[in-house]
N, C-alpha and C positions, 0 to 999 in steps of 0.2 A: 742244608739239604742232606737229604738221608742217598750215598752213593753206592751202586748207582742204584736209582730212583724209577726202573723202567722195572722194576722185577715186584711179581704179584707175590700175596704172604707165601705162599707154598712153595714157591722156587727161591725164595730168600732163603740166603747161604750166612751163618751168624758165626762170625770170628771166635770162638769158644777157645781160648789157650793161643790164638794166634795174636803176636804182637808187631808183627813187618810189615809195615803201612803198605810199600810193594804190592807184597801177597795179597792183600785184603783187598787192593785197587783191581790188581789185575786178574785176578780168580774170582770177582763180582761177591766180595762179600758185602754183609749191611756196617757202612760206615755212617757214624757221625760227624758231620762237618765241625771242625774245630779249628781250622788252620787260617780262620783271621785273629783269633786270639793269639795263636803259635805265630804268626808273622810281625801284632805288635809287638810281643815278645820278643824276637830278635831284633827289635828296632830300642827296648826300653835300653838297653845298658848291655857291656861286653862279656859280665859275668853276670850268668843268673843260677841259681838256684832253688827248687823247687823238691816240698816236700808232699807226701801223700801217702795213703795207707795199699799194702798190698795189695795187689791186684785192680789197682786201681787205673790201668792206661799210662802209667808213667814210660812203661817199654815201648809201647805204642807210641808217644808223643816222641819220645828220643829216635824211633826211626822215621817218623815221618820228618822232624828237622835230616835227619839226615839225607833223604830222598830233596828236599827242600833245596840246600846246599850244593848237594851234587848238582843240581841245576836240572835235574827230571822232570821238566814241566808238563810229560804227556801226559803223566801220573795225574798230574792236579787240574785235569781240562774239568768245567763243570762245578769248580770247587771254590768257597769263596775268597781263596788269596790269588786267584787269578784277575780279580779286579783292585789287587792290591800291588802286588808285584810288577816292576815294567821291565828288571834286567836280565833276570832268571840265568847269575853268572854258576860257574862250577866253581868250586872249591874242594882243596883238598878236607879231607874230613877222616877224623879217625875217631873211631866209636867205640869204645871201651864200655862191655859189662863185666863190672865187678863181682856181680853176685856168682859168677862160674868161679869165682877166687875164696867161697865160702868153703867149709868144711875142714880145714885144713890145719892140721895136727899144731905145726910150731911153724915161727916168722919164717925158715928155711923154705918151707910150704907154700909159703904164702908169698913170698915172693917169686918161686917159680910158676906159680898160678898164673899171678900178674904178666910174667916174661911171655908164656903161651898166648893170652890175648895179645899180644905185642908182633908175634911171632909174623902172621898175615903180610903185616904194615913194615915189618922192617925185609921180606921177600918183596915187596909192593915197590920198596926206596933203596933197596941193594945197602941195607946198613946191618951190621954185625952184633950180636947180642952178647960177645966175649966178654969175661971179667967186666960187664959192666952191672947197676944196681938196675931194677926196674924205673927207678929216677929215670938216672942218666939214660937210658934207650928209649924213655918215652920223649925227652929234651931234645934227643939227637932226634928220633921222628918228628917231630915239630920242624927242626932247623932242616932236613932233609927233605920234608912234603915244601917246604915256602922257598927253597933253594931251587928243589924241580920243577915246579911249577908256576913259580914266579906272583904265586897269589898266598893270600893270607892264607893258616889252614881253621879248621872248625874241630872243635876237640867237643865231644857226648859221650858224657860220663853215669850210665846208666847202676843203678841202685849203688853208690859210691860207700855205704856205709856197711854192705851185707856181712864183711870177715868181721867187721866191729862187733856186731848187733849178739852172735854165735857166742862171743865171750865176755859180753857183757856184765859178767857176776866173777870172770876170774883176774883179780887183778893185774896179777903177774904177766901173763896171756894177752889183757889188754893194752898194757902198756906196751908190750913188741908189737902189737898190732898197729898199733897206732904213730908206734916212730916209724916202720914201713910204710903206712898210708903215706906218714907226712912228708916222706921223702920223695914217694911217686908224685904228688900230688904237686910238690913244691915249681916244680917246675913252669905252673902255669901263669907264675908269676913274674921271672925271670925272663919270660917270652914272650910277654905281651902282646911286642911292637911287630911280632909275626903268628899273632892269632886274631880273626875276624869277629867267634864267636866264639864262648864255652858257656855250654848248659848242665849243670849237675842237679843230678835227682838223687832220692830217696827215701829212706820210710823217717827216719830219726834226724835231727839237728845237733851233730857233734860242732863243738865252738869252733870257729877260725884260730883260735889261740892251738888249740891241740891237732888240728888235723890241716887248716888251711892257713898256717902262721905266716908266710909272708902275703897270703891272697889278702888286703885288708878293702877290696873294694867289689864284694859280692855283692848284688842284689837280692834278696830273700823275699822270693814273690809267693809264698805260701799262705800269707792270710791277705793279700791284694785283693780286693773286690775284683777288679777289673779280668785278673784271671781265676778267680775261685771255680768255674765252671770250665777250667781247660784238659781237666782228666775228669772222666762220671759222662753221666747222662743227665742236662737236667728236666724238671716236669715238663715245662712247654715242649722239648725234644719227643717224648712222651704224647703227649696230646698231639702232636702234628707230622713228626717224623715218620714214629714207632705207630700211632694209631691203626692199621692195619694189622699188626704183629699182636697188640692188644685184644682188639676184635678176635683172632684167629685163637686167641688163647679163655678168651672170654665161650666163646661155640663149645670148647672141648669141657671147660665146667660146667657148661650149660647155664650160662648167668649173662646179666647183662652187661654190657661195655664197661658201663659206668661201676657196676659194683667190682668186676675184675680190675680196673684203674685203680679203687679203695684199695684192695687185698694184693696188690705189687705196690701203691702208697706204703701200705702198714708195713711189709715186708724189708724193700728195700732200701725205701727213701730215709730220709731225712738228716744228710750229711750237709753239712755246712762247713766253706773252708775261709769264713772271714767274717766280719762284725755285720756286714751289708753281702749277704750271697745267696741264689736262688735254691731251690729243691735242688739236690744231688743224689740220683739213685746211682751204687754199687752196678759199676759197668760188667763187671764181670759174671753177676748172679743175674741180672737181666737179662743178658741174653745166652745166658745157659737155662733160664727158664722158659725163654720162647724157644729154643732150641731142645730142650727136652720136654714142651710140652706139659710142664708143671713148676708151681712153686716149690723150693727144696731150702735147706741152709744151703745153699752152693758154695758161700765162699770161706766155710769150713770143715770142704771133704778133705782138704792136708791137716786138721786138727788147727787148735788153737798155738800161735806160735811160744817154743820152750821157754824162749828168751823172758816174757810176758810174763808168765804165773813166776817163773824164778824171780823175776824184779816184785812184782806182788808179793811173793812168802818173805820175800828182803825187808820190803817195808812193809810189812803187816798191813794193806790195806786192807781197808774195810770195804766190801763191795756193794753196800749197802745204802754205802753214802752216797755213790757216782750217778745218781738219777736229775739231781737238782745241786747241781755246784758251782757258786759264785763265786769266780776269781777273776783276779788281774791277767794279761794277758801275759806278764813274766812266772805265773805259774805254770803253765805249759808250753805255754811256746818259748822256751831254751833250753841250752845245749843237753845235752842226755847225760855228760857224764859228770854237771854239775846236780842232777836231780838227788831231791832232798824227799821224793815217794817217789811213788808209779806214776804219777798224773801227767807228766810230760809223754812218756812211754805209751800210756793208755790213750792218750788224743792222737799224737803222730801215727799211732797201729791203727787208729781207724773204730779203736773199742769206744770210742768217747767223741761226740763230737759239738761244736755251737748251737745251740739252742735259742740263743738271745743274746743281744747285746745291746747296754744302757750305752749312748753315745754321751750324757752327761758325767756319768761315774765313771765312766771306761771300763765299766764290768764285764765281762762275758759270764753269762749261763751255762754248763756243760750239762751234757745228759746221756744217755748210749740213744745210739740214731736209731736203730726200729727191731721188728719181731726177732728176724735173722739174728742181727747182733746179738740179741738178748738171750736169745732159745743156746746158740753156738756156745757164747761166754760162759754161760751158766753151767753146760754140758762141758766142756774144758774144766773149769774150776771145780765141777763136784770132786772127782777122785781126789784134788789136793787137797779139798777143805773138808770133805764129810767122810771120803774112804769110797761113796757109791760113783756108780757109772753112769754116764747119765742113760745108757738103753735098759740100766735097771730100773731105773725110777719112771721111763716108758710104758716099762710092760706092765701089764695087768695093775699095780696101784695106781695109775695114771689113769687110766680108762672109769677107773669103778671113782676115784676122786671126783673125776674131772667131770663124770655125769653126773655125782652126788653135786655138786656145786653151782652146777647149769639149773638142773632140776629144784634149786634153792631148799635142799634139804641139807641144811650143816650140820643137824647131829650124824647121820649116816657118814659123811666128809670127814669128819675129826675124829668116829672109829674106825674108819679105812687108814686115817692120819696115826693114831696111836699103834695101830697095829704095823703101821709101819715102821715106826720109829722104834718097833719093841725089837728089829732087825738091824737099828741103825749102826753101823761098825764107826771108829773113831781113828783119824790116821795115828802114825807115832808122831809122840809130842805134845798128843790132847792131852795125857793120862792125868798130866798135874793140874795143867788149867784146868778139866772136868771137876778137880775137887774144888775147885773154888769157886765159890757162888756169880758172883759177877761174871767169872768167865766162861760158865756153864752159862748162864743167860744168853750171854753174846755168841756162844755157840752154835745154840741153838734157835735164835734167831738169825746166824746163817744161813741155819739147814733151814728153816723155812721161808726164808729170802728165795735160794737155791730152789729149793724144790717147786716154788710157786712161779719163778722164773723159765724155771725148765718146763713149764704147761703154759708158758707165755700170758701168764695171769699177770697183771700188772698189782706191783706191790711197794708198800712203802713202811720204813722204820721208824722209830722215834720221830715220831709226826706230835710235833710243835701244837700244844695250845694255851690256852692262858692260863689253867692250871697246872701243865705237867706237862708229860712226854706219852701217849701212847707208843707200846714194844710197837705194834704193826696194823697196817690198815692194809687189807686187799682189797680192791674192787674189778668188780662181775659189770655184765651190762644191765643186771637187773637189782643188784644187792651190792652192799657197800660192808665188808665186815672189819670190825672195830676188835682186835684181836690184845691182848694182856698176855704176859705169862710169869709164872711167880715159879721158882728155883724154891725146893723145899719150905712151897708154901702152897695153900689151898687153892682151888677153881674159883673157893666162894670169894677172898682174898682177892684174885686178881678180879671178877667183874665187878665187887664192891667198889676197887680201885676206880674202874670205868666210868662207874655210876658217878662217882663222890665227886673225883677229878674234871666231868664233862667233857672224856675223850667225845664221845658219839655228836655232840650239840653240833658242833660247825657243818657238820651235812644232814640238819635235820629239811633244809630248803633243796636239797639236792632233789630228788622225786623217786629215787631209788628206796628199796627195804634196807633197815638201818639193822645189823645183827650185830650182837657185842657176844663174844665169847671171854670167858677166863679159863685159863688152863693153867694146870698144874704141876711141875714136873720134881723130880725127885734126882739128887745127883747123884745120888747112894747107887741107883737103880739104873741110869741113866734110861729113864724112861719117861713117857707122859703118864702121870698115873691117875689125876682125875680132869673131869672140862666141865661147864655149864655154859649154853645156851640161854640167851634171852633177846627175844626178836622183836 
């Protein structure tokens, strides 16, 4: 049930930046029921941990365990762990966010970060913070809460990886990071026999071996069916919760229910956090779009995270390929700091998510989940990969492109296109790969990944057929374009290519117009210098 449930769409109050389950209950904001997942959760095992992409309710879930625990059952009247729950004990509870311990210069830093979340809890238990490590005072608050109160305590460990995540590209830097983590950390295993629960969350999966080395009996409930839908909002939530919120946003476009359902579909959905898991739309862009009353990227007004594109330019991924990716589930789901690319980085942030999954093969499909992701990503990654912005490539060519292409006129498209490119800057670093023919190709099939991405034009590269490889295939919802490009070679050259090869044949059933372009570009000049057209 959507809490509380008595408020019509206009007086509905949407948690936008708020994460205190508290607040949300008692100031009538719109909550999703989730707390019979959160309740079997505390019944599956003593340690668990849970990973999930920014802003995704993980802060939210760690304070409502915490309201949970304290034993606040006013909070939860109405809610479905009240037909679960019979004891409703207090416990002591100490809730540590880490991510206030972000930012911070050298380990000296960083572990008085740590000391200051502490600080609360050790005025709370009358214990002293002198000449001790952030370890030893978290150890001691453990032994302190379960000495005074006579009960086990609850230790929620909110984004545990965030000082990691900051220095992820320096090694030196990571490494004191990480012998501080593991020494705060260590403790939770030493204590066991006086702790009830410990939940940790976060965006990334650092190993037990480096961060939780004597914890060897975590639970890693991140790709669990059973809780795949315990952070997000899923469709049915959508269709029966939210329907009213829907409705109210459907009036102000002036369209109907159903087609505004489609266009928050497109938008925000399509996360998946396991092999078997329902629709998950981005909780946080949902309801900052029924709260401002429009579709927006929402959940990349702080920019694409630094961490991300640097692990990217590390290992040169290709961004080109992450639409349709068949791997084992040891290619992204482990630790971060044995990753051999991006693609572990790229799923845990949220840029990549399950698409399918072979229960014979044990494959998983990866793909980026929908418009947002795509438009955001693409916008982030222009200035490192091409040199442009993405509000450059908004203005004015975006508009005359984006009509030429709706309007199914491609030659007009591809002179808005060349005349663009005859402004295209190149960051440092291009200068050498530019001379070189293959990597001029691959350059510049970036830049028109990028740029077709950033108009949220669905596009694809080296698309597989039985004779070759087409460079790229766009498709429109009227036209299907079958795109070549030849690197100091002719326009004629590359559609011959198309012809000969049979890029276009496999969607001649399609029912769309089939357009093949060849274009031509020059690396001397770094420009496009001729195209031909045939429809």
């Amino acid at each position: 049930m959507t809490h509380p449930s008595n408020l019509y769409p206009d007086e509905r109050r949407y948690p936008v930046g708020i994460q205190t389950f508290s607040e949300i209950i008692t100031k009538g904001y719109v909550y999703i029921d989730k707390t019979d997942l959160m309740w079997r959760m505390t019944h599956l095992s003593k340690y668990i941990f849970l990973s999930r992409p920014r802003r995704f309710g993980k802060s939210l879930l760690t304070t409502t365990l915490c309201s949970f625990f304290e034993g606040r059952r006013d909070l939860f009247e109405g809610l479905k762990v009240m037909e679960l729950e019979k004891e409703w004990l207090s416990y002591p509870v100490l809730h540590v966010d880490v991510s206030m311990a972000k930012g911070r210069e050298n380990t000296a830093e960083l572990r008085k970060a740590l000391m200051f979340q502490m600080e609360p809890y050790c005025e709370k238990y009358a214990m002293s913070q002198t000449s001790a490590t952030p370890g030893e005072v978290f150890s001691g608050l453990i032994r302190r809460a379960y000495e005074q109160t006579g009960r086990q305590v609850v230790v929620v460990i909110d984004e545990y990886d965030a000082p990691l995540l900051e220095v992820l590209h320096e090694e030196e830097l990571l490494g004191g990071y990480r012998r501080v983590m593991q020494e705060f950390y260590q403790c939770l295993k030493a204590n066991e026999a006086m702790i009830r629960f410990c939940f940790i969350t976060g965006i990334t999966k650092f190993s037990q071996l480096s961060i939780f080395s004597t914890l060897n009996n975590i639970t890693n409930v991140s790709l669990d069916p059973e809780f795949a839908a315990i952070c997000g909002i899923t469709g049915e939530e959508i269709d029966t919760q939210m329907r009213p919120d829907v409705e109210r946003l459907a009036t102000e476009y002036e369209c109907a229910p159903d087609e505004m359902r489609q266009m928050l579909r497109d938008t925000y959905d399509g996360y998946h956090f396991s092999g078997k898991s329902p629709d998950i739309y981005n909780p946080f862009s949902l309801m900052k779009a029924f709260n401002q009353r429009r579709l927006d990227n929402w959940w990349f007004e702080s920019g694409t995270p630094s961490y991300l594109i640097r692990q990217m330019r590390h290992f040169q991924t290709d961004i080109t390929k992450l639409d349709d990716l068949q791997v084992p589930s040891s290619a992204f789901d482990q630790p971060t700091e044995n990753m051999m690319d991006a693609l572990p980085l790229l799923y845990q942030s949220g840029y990549m998510t399950i698409k399918d999954y072979n229960f014979r093969s044990r494959m998983y499909t990866l793909g980026i989940p929908n418009q947002e992701v795509r438009v955001g990503f693409t916008e982030g990654l222009l200035p490192s990969v091409t040199g442009m912005r993405g509000s450059d490539v908004q203005r004015g060519f975006a508009v005359r492109f984006w009509d030429a292409l709706c309007t199914g006129d491609a030659d007009l498209a591809l002179r808005e296109l060349q005349a663009y490119l005859e402004e295209l800057p190149y960051v440092e670093g291009f200068k050498k790969k530019l001379e070189e023919v293959s990597a001029a190709e691959g350059f510049y099939e970036w830049s028109f990944y990028l740029i077709f991405s950033m108009l949220n034009v669905y596009v694809q590269t080296q698309v597989k057929c039985a004779r070759g490889r087409a460079d790229m295939v766009v498709f429109m919802p009227d036209a299907i374009y079958v795109m070549e490009l030849k690197i100091n070679g002719t326009a004629q050259d590359a559609l011959d290519q198309i012809n000969d090869k049979g890029y276009a044949l496999r969607y001649a059933t399609d029912g769309r117009r089939i357009v093949k372009a060849g274009i031509g570009f020059s690396v001397e000049k770094r420009a496009m210098t001729d195209y031909i057209i045939e429809d």
